[in-house]
C-alpha positions, 0 to 999 in steps of 0.5 A: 309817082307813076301812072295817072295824075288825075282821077275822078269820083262818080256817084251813083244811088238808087232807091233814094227817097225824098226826105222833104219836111217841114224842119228840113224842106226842099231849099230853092234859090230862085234865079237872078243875076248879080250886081254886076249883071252875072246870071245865077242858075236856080238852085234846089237843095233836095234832102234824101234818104237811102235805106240800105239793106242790112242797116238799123238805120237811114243814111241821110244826104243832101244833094243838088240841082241846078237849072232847069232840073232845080225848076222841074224838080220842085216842082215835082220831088214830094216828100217819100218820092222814089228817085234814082241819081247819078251824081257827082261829089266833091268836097269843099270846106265850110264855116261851123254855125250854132243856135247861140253865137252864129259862126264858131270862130277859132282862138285867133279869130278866123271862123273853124272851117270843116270839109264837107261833101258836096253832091251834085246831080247829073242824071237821074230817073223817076221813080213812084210817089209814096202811097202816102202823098198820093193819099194826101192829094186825092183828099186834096182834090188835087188828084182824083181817086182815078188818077191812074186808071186810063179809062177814067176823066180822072187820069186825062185831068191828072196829066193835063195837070202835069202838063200845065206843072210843066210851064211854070217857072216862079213868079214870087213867093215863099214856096215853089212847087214842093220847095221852101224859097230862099232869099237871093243875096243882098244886092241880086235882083230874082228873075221871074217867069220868062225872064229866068228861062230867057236868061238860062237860055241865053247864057247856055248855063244849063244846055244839057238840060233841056235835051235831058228833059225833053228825052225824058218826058217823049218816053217817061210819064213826068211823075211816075216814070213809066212809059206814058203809053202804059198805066202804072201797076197799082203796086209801084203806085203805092209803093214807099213811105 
């Protein structure tokens, strides 16, 4: 066979938007380490859709984020939020489940294995949150009406809010951000609050992360994605679902 014996399948989608609900939530498996003392990355499974032009109807993915951008983004990926990824796919094979019996298992025994398609994110941008949930969080109180108006008390509250979001890292519970937790494997011990950035920066699983974040948050606002220097327009603000 001529010419290369490898290749690779990179990704792209733009104009996703988060698909979180209730029935199918953003998914976060908290850091931990194993039994035998091995670090384990956090990890969010973040459900999307992507309407492409000319389509009756929605595609529908799950992708995932490891690290620190599982930490940074549930706890700021809200249901309808625009983003833009770069990803990169692979296939792997998994096990059939159903409501009654559990796992479905061949004739002789062995559980019927399926090839799926994984999506992992490497790059991304933000993009707006839905109009919706903005109205949700000034009903809230969680924002004020003036948000994101830079002569407004409101707009300085809202970015320190951000700010403060930023230093979290879990501390137990069933929810983390805008993510479901998930329970760790039987046997792994959950790494809470510095412990888990601690270990992350100690074992070097995610060193690309902090220099991503930290190129992103000195030119971008951390929600909108637009330069902090300058407000959102009110059209990108309402933008979405």
């Amino acid at each position: 066979m001529s010419g290369s014996k490898n290749g690779f399948v990179k990704t792209s989608m733009v104009g996703c938007r988060v698909s979180a609900t209730e029935k199918n939530p953003l998914r976060y498996t908290p850091a931990h380490t194993k039994a035998d003392g091995t670090f384990v990355s956090a990890r969010l499974e973040i459900p999307v859709m992507v309407n492409e032009y000319g389509s009756k109807e929605p595609d529908s993915y799950k992708l995932v984020a490891w690290g620190g951008r599982a930490d940074m983004f549930a706890k700021a990926l809200s249901q309808g939020k625009e983003m833009n990824f770069h990803l990169t796919s692979s296939s792997y094979f998994r096990k059939i489940y159903n409501n009654q019996n559990g796992i479905i298992n061949n004739s002789d025994g062995t559980p019927v294995m399926v090839r799926s398609m994984s999506f992992t994110i490497r790059d991304f941008t933000w993009g707006a949150d839905s109009e919706r949930q903005v109205g949700l969080e000034i009903a809230a109180q969680v924002r004020g009406i003036g948000w994101n108006d830079p002569t407004s008390p409101d707009y300085i509250a809202w970015r320190k809010k951000i700010e403060d979001r930023k230093n979290l890292f879990y501390n137990g519970g069933p929810t983390f951000g805008y993510a479901k937790v998930e329970n760790v494997p039987a046997g792994c011990t959950v790494l809470l609050g510095d412990q888990s950035r601690n270990a992350r920066n100690k074992t070097g699983a995610v060193a690309s992360t902090p220099t991503l974040v930290s190129q992103v948050a000195a030119a971008l606002d951390p929600i909108t994605g637009f330069p902090v220097a300058q407000a959102q327009p009110a059209a990108a603000a309402h933008a979405g679902v």
